[in-house]
C-alpha positions in Angstrom: 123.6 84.6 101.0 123.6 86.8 97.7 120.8 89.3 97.9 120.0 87.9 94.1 119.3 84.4 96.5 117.6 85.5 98.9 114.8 88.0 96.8 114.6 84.6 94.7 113.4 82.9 98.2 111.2 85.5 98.6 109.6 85.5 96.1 109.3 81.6 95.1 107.9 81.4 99.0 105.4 84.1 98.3 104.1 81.9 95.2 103.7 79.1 97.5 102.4 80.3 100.8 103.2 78.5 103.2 104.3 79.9 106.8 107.5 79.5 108.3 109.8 80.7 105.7 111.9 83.6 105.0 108.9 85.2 103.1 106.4 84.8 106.2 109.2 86.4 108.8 110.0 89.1 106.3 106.1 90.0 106.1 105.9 89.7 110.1 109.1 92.0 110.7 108.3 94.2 108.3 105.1 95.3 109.4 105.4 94.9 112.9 108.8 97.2 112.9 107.3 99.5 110.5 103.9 100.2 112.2 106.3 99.9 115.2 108.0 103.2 114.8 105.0 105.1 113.5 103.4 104.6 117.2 101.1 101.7 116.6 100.6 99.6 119.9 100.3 96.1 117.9 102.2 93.3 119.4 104.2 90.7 117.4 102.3 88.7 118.4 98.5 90.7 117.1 101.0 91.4 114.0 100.7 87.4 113.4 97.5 87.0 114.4 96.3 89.6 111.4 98.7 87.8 108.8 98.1 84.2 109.6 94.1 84.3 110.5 93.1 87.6 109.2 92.1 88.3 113.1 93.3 89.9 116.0 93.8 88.4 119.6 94.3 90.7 122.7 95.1 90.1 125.9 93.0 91.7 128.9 91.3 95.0 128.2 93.4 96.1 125.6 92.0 98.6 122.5 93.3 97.9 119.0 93.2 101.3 117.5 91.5 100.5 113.7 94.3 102.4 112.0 96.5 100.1 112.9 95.5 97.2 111.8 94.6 98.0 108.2 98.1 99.9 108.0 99.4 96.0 109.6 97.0 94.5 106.8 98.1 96.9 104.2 101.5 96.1 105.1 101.6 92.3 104.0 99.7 94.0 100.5 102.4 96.0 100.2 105.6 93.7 100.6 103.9 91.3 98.1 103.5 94.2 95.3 106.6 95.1 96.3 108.2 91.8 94.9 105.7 91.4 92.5 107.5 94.9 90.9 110.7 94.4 91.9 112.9 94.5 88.4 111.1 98.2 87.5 113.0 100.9 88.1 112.0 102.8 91.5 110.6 106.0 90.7 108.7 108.9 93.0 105.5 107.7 91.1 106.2 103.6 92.4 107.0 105.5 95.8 103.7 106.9 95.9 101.9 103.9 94.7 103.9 101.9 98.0 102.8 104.8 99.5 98.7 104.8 98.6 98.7 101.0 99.3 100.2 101.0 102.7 97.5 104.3 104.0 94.9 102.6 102.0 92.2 103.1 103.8 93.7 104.6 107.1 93.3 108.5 106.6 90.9 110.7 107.3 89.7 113.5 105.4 91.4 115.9 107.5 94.9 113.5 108.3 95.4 113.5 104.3 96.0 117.1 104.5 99.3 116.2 106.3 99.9 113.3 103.7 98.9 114.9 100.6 99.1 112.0 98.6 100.0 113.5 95.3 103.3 114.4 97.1 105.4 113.2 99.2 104.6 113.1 103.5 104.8 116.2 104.9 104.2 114.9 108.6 106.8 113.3 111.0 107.0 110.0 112.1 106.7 109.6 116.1 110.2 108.7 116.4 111.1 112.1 114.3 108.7 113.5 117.3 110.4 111.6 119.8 113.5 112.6 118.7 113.3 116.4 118.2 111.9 116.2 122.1 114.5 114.8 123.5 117.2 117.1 121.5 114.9 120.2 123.0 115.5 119.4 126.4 
């Protein structure tokens, strides 16, 4: 399929909302993969949960951290403006603007100084962690 195609799909299933589509998989993989490599402990399944009902079901005794699931929530913001800006050009200044909505919310006072959100991240990602550990030893 042409990638002119399929960000058509995308975006006429976005206007009509319903579930089951190539829009509402994209939204699902995207955040889950995303939050995924930054260290985040939701599920596929909790990732669902927060885009279809706006909740979150866990299994057991298990501790959704609250950063998490606003950057999952934030996510699904994001791929939407994302489309909805897709034919402007992209610039450091739409970067950052991906950038403020997806943290929306998520930093502390004392995390932003690793963020600084007038530039661009200064900290690593925990598979840039991961990484660098395992090329130590």
């Amino acid at each position: 399929m042409e990638v002119s195609k399929i960000r058509q799909a995308l975006i006429e299933q976005k206007n009509i909302g319903l579930s089951g589509n190539l829009y509402h998989k994209t939204q699902l993989d995207f955040a889950y993969n995303t939050n995924y490599i930054e260290g985040s402990t939701i599920t596929p399944d909790e990732t669902a949960n927060i885009y279809d009902t706006g909740t979150i079901l866990t299994t057991g005794d298990k501790v959704i951290v609250l950063k998490d699931a606003i950057e999952t929530k934030n996510h699904f913001t994001l791929f939407k403006y994302m489309l909805d800006t897709i034919e402007e050009p992209l610039t450091e200044n739409i970067i950052k603007k991906f950038h403020f909505i997806l943290k929306d919310g998520t930093l502390t006072l004392e995390e932003k100084n690793g963020f600084m959100l007038e530039n661009i991240k200064q900290r690593k990602t925990l598979l840039a962690q991961l990484q660098q550990q395992t090329q130590m030893k």
